[in-house]
HTML snippet that shows the backbone in 3Dmol.js (N, CA, C, O; Angstrom):
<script src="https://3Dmol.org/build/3Dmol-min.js"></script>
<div id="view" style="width:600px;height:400px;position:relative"></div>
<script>
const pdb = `
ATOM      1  N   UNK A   1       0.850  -1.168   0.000  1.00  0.00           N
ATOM      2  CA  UNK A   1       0.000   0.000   0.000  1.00  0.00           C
ATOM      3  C   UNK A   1       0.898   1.234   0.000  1.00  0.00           C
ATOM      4  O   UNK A   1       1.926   1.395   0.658  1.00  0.00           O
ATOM      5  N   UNK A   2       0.384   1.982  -0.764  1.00  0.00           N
ATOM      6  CA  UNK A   2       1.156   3.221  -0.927  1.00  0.00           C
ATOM      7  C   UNK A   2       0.657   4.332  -0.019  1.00  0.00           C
ATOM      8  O   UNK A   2      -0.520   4.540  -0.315  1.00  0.00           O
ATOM      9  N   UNK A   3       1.070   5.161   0.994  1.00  0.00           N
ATOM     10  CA  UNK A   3       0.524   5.905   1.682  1.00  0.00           C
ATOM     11  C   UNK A   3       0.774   7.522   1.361  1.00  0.00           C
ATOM     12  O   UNK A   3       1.864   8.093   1.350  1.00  0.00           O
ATOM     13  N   UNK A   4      -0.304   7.997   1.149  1.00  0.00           N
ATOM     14  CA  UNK A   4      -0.192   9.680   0.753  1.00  0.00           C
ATOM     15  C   UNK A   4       0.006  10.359   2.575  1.00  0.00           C
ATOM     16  O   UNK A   4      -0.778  10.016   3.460  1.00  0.00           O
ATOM     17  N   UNK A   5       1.000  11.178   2.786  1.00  0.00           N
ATOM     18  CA  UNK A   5       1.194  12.089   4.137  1.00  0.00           C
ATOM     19  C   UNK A   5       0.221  13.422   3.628  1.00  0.00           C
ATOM     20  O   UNK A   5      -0.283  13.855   2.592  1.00  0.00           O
ATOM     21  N   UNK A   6       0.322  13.776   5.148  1.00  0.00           N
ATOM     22  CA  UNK A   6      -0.138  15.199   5.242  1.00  0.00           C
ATOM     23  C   UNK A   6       0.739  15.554   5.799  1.00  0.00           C
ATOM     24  O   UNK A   6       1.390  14.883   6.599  1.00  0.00           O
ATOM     25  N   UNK A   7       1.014  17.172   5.349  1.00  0.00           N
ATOM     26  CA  UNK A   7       2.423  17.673   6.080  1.00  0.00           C
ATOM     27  C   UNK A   7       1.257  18.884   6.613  1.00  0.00           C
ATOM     28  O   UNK A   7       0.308  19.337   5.973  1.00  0.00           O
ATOM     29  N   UNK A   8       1.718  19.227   8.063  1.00  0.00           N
ATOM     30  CA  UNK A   8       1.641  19.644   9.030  1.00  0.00           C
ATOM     31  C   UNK A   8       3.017  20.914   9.473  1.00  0.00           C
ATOM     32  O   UNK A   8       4.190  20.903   9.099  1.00  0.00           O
ATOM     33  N   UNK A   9       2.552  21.569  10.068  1.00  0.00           N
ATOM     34  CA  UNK A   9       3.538  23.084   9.928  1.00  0.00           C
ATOM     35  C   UNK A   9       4.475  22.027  11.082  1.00  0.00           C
ATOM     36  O   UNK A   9       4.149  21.078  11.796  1.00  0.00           O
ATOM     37  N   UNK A  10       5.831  22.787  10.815  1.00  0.00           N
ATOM     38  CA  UNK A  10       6.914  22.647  11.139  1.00  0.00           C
ATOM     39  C   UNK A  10       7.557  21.122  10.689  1.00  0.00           C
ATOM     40  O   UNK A  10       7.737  21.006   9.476  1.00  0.00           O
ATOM     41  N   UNK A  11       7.970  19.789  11.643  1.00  0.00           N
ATOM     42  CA  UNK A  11       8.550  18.597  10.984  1.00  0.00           C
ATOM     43  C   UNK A  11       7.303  17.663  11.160  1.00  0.00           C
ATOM     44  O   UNK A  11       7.658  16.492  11.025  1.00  0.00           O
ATOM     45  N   UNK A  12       6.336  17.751  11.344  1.00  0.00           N
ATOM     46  CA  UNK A  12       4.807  17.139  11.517  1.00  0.00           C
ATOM     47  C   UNK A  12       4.326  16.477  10.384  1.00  0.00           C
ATOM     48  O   UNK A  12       3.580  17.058   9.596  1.00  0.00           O
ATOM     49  N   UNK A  13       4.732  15.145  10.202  1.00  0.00           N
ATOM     50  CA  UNK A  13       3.486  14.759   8.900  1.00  0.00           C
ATOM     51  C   UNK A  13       2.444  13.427   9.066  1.00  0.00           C
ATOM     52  O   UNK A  13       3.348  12.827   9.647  1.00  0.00           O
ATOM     53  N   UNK A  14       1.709  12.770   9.066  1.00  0.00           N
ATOM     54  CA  UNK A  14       0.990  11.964   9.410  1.00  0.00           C
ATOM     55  C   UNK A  14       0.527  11.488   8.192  1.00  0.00           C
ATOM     56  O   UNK A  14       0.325  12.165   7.184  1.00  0.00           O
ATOM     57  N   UNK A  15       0.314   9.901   8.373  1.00  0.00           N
ATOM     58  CA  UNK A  15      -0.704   9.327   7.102  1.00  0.00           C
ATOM     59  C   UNK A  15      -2.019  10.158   6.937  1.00  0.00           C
ATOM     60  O   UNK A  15      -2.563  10.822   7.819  1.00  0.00           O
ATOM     61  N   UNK A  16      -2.299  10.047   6.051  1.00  0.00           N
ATOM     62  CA  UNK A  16      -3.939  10.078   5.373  1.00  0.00           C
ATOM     63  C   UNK A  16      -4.948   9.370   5.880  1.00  0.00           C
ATOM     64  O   UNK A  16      -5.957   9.739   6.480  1.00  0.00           O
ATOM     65  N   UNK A  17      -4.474   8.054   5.500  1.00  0.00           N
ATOM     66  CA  UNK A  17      -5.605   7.178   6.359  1.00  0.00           C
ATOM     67  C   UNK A  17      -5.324   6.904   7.058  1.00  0.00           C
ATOM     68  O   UNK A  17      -4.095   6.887   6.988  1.00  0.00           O
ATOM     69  N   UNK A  18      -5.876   6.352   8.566  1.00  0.00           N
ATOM     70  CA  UNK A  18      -5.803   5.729   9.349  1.00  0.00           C
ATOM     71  C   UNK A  18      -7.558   4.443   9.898  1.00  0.00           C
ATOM     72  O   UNK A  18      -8.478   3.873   9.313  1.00  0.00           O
ATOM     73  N   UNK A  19      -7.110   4.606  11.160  1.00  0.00           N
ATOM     74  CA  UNK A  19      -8.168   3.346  11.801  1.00  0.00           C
ATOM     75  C   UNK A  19      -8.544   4.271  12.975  1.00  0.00           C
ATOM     76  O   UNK A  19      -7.772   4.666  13.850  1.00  0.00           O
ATOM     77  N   UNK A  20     -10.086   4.602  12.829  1.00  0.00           N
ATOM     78  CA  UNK A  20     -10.448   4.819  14.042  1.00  0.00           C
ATOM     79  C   UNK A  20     -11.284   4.174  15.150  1.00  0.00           C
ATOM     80  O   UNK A  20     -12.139   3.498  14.578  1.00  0.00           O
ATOM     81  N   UNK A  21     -11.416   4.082  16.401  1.00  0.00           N
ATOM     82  CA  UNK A  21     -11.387   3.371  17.571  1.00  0.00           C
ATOM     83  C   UNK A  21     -12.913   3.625  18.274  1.00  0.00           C
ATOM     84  O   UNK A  21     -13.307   3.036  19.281  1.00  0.00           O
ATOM     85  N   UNK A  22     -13.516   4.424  17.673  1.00  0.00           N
ATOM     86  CA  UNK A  22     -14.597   5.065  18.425  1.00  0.00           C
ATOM     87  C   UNK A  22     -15.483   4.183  18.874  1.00  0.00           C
ATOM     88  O   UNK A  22     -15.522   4.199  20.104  1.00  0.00           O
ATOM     89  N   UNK A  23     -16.339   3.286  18.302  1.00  0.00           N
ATOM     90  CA  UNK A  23     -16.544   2.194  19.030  1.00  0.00           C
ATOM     91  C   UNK A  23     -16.005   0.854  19.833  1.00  0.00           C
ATOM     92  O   UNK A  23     -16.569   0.269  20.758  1.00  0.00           O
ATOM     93  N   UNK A  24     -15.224   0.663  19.441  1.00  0.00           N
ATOM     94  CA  UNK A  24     -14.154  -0.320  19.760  1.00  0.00           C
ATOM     95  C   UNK A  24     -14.262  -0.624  21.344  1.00  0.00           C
ATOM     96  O   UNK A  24     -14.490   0.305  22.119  1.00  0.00           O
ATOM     97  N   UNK A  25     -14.100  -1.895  21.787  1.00  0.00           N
ATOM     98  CA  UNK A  25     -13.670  -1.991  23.062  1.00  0.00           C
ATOM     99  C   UNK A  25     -15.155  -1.696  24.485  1.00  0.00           C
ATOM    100  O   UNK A  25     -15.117  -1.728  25.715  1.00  0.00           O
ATOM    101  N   UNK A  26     -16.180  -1.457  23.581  1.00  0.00           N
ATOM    102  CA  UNK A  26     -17.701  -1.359  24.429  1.00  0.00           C
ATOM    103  C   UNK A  26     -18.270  -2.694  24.384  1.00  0.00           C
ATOM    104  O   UNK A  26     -19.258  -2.877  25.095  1.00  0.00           O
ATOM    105  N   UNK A  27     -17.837  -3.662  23.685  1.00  0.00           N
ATOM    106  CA  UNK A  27     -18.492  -4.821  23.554  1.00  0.00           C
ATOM    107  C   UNK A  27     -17.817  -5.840  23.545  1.00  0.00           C
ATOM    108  O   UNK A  27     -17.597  -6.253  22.407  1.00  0.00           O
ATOM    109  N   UNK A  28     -17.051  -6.888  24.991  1.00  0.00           N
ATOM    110  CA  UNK A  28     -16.727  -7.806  25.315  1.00  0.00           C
ATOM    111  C   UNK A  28     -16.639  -9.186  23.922  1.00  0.00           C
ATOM    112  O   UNK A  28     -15.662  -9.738  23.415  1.00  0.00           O
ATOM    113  N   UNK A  29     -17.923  -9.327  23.713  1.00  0.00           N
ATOM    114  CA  UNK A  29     -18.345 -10.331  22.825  1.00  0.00           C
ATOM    115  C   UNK A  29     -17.688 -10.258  21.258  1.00  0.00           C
ATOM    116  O   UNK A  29     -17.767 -11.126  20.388  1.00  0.00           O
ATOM    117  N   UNK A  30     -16.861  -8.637  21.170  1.00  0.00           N
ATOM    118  CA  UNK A  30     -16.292  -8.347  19.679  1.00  0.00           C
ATOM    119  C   UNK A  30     -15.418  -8.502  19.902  1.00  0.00           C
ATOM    120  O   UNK A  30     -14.871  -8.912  18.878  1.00  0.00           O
ATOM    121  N   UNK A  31     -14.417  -8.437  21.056  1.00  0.00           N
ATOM    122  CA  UNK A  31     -12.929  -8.388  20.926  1.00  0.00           C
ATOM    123  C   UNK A  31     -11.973  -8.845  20.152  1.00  0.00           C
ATOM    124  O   UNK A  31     -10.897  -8.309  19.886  1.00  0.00           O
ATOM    125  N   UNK A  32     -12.566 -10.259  19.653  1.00  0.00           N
ATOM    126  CA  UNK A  32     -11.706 -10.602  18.723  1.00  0.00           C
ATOM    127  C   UNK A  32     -12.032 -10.404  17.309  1.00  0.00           C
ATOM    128  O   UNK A  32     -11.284 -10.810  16.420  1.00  0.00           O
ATOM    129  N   UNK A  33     -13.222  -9.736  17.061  1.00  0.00           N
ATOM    130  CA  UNK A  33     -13.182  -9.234  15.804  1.00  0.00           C
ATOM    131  C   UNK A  33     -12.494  -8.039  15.583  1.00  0.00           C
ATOM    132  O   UNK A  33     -11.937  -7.677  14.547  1.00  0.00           O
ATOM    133  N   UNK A  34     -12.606  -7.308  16.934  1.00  0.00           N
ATOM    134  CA  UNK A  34     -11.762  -5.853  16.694  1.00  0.00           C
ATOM    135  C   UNK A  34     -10.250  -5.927  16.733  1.00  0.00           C
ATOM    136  O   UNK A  34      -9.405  -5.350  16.048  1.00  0.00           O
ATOM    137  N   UNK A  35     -10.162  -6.655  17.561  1.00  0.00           N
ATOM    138  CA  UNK A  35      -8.310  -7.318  16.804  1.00  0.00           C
ATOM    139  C   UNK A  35      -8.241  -7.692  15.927  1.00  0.00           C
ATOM    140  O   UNK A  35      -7.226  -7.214  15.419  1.00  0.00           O
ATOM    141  N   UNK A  36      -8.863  -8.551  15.062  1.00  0.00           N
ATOM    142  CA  UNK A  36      -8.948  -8.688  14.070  1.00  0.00           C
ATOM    143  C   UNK A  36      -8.739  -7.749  12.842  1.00  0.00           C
ATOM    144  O   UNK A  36      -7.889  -7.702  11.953  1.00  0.00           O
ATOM    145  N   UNK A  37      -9.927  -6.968  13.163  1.00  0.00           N
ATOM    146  CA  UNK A  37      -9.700  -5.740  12.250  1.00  0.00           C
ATOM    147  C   UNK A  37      -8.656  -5.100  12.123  1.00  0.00           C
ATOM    148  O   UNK A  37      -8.117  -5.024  11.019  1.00  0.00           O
ATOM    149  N   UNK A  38      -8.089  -4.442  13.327  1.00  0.00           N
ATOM    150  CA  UNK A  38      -6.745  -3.739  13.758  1.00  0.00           C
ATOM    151  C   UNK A  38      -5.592  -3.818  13.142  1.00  0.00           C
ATOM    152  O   UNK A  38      -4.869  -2.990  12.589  1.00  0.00           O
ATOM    153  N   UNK A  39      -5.498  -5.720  13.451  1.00  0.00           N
ATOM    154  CA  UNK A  39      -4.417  -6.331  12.505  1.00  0.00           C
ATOM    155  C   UNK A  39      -4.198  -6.221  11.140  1.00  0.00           C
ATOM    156  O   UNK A  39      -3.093  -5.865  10.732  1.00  0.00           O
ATOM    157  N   UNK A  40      -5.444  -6.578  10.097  1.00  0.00           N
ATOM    158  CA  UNK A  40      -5.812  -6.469   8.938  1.00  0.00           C
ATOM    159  C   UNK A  40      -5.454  -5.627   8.675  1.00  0.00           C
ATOM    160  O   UNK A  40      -4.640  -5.707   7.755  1.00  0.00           O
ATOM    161  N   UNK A  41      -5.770  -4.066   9.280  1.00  0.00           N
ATOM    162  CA  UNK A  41      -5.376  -2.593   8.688  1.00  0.00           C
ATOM    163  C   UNK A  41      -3.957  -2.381   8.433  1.00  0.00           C
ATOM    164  O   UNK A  41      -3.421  -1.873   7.448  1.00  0.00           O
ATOM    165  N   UNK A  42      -3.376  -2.925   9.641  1.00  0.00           N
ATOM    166  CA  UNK A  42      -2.054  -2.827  10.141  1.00  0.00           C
ATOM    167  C   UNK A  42      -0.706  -4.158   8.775  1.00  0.00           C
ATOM    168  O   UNK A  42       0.406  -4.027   8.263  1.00  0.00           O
ATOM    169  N   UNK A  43      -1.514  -4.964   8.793  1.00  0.00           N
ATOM    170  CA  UNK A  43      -1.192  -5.975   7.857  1.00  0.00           C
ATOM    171  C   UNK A  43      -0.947  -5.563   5.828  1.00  0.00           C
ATOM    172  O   UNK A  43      -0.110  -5.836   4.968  1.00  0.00           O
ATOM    173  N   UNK A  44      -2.269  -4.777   5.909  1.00  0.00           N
ATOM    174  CA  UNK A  44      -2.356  -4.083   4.636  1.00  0.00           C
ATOM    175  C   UNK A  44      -1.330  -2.714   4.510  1.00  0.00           C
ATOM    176  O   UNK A  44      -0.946  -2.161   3.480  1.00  0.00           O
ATOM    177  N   UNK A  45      -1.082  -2.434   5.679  1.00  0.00           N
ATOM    178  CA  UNK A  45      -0.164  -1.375   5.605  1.00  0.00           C
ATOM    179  C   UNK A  45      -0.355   0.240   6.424  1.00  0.00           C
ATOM    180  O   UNK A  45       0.466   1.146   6.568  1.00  0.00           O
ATOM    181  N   UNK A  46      -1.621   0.139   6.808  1.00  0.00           N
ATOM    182  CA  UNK A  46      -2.172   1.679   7.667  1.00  0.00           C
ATOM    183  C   UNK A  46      -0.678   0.939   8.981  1.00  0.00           C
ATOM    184  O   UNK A  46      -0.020  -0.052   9.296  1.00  0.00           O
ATOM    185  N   UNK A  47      -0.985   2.585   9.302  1.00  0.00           N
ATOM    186  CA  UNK A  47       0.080   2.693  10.119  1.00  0.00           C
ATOM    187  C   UNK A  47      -0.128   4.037  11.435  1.00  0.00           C
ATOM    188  O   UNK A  47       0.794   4.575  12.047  1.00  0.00           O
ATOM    189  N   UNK A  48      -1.428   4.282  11.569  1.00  0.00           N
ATOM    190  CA  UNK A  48      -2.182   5.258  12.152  1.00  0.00           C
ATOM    191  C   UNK A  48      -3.473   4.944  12.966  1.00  0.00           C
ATOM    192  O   UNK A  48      -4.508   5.036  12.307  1.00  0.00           O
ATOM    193  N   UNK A  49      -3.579   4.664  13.999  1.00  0.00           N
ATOM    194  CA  UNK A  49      -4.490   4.158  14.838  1.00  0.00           C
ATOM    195  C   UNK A  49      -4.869   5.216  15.915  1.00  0.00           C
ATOM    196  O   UNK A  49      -4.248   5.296  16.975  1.00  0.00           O
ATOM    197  N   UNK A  50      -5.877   5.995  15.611  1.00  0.00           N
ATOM    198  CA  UNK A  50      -6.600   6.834  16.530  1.00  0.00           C
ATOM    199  C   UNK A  50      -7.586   6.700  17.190  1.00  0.00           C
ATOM    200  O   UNK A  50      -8.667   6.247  16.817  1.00  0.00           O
ATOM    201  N   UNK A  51      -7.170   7.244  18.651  1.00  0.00           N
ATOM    202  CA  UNK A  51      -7.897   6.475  19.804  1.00  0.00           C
ATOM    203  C   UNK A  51      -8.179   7.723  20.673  1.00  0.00           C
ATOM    204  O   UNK A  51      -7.836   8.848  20.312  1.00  0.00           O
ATOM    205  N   UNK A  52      -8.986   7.405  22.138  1.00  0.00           N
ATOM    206  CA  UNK A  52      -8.374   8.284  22.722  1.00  0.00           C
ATOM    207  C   UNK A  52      -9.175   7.482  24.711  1.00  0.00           C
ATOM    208  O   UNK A  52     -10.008   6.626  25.007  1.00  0.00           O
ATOM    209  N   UNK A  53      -8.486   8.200  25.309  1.00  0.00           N
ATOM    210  CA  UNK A  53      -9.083   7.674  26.492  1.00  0.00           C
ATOM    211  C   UNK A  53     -10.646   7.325  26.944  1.00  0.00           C
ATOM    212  O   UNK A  53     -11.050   6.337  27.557  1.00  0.00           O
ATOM    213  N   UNK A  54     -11.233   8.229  26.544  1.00  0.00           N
ATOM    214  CA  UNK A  54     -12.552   8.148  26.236  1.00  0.00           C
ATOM    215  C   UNK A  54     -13.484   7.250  25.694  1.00  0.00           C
ATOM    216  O   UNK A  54     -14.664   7.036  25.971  1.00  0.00           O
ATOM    217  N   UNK A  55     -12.727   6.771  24.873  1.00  0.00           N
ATOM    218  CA  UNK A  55     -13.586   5.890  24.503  1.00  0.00           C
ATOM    219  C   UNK A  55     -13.387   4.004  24.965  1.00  0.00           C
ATOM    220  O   UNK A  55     -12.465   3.268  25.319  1.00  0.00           O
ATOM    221  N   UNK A  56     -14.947   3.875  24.672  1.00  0.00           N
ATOM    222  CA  UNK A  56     -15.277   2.754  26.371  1.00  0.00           C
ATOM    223  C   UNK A  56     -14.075   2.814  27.478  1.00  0.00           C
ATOM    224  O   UNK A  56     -13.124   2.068  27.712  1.00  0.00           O
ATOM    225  N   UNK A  57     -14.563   4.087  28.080  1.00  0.00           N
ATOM    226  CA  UNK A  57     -13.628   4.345  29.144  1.00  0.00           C
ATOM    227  C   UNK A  57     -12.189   3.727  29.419  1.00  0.00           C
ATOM    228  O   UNK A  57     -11.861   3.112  30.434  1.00  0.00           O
ATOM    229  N   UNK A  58     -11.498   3.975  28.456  1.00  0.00           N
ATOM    230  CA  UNK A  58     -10.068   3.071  28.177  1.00  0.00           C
ATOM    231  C   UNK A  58     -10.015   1.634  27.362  1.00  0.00           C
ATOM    232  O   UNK A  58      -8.916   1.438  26.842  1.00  0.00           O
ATOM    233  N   UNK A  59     -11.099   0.477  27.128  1.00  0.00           N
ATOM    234  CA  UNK A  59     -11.198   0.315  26.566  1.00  0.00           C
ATOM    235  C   UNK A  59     -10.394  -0.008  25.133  1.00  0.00           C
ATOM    236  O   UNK A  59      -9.597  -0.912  24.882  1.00  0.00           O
ATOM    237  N   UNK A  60     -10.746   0.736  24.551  1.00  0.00           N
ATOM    238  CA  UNK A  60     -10.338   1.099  22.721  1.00  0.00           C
ATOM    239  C   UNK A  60      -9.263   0.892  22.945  1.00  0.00           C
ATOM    240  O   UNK A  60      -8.803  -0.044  22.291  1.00  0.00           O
ATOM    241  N   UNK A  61      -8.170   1.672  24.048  1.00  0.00           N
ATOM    242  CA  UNK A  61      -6.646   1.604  24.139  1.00  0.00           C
ATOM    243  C   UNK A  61      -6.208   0.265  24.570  1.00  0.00           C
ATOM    244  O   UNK A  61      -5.064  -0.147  24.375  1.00  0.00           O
ATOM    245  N   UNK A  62      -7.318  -0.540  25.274  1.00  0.00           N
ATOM    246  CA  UNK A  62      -6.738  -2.025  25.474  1.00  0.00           C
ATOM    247  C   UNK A  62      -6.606  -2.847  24.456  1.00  0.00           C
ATOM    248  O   UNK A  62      -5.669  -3.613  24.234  1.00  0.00           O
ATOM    249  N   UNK A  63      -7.977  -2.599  23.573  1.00  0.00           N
ATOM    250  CA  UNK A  63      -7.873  -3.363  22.044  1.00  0.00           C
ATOM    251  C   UNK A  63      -6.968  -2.955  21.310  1.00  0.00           C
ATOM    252  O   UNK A  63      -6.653  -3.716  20.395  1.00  0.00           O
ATOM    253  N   UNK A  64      -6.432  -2.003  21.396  1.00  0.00           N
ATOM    254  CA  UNK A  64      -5.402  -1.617  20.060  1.00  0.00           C
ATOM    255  C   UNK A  64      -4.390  -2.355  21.151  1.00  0.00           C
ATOM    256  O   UNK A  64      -4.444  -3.503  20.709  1.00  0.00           O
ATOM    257  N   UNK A  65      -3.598  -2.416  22.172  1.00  0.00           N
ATOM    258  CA  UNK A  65      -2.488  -2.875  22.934  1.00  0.00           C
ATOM    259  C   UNK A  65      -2.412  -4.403  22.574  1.00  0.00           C
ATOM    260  O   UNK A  65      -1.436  -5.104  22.307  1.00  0.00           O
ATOM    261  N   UNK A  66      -4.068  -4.766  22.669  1.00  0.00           N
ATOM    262  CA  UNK A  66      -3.759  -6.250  22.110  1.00  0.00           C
ATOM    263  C   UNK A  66      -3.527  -6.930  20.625  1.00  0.00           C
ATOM    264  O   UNK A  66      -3.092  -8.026  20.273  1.00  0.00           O
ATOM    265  N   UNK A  67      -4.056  -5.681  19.860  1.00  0.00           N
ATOM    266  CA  UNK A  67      -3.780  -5.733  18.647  1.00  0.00           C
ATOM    267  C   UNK A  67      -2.118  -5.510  17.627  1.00  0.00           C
ATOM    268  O   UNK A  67      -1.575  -5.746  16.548  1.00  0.00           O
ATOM    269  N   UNK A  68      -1.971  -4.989  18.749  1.00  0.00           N
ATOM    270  CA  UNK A  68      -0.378  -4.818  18.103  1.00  0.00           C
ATOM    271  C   UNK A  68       0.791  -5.370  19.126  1.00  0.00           C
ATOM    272  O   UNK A  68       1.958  -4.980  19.180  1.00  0.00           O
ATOM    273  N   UNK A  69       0.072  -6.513  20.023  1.00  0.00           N
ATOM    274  CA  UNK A  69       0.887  -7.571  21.100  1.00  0.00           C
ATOM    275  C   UNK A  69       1.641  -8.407  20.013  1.00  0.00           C
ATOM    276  O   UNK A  69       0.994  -9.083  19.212  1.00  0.00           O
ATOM    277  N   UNK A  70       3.375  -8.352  19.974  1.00  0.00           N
ATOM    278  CA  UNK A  70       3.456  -9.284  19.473  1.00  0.00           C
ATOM    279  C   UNK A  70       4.352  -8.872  17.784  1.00  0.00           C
ATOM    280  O   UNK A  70       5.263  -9.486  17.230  1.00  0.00           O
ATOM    281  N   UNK A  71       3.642  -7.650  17.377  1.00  0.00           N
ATOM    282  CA  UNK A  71       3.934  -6.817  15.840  1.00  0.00           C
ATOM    283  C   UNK A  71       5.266  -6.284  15.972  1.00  0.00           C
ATOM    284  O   UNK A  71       5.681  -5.742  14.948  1.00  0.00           O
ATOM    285  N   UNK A  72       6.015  -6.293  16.920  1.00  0.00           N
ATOM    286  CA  UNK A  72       7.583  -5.182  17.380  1.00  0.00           C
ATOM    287  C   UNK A  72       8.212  -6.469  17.659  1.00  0.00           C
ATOM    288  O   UNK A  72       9.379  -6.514  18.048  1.00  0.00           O
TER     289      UNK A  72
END
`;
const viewer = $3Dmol.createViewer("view");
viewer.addModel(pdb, "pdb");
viewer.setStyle({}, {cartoon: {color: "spectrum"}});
viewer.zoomTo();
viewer.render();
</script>
């Protein structure tokens, strides 16, 4: 996958696409589909996973931790 950046003022640039988290991690019974997913993105080549504390009250940040257990 070829990834287009956004450049951002000063040395700041970030992918284009990424994976976002907003539901993620509210529903026990998905977990392993949402790793699933995570991986896939991550597998195909995204490289940008946006999250944030908030969502299912920490949560989201556990699924992405388990999603990339293992990738380093």
């Amino acid at each position: 996958m070829q990834q287009k950046m956004i450049q951002f003022s000063g040395d700041v640039s970030l992918p284009a696409i990424g994976q976002g988290t907003w539901y993620i991690g509210e529903d026990a019974s998905q977990r392993k589909t949402e790793v699933a997913a995570l991986r896939a993105g991550i597998e195909l080549g995204l490289t940008l996973i946006d999250t944030a504390e908030m969502y299912a009250d920490g949560g989201a940040e556990k699924v992405v931790g388990e999603a990339l257990t293992g990738l380093r």
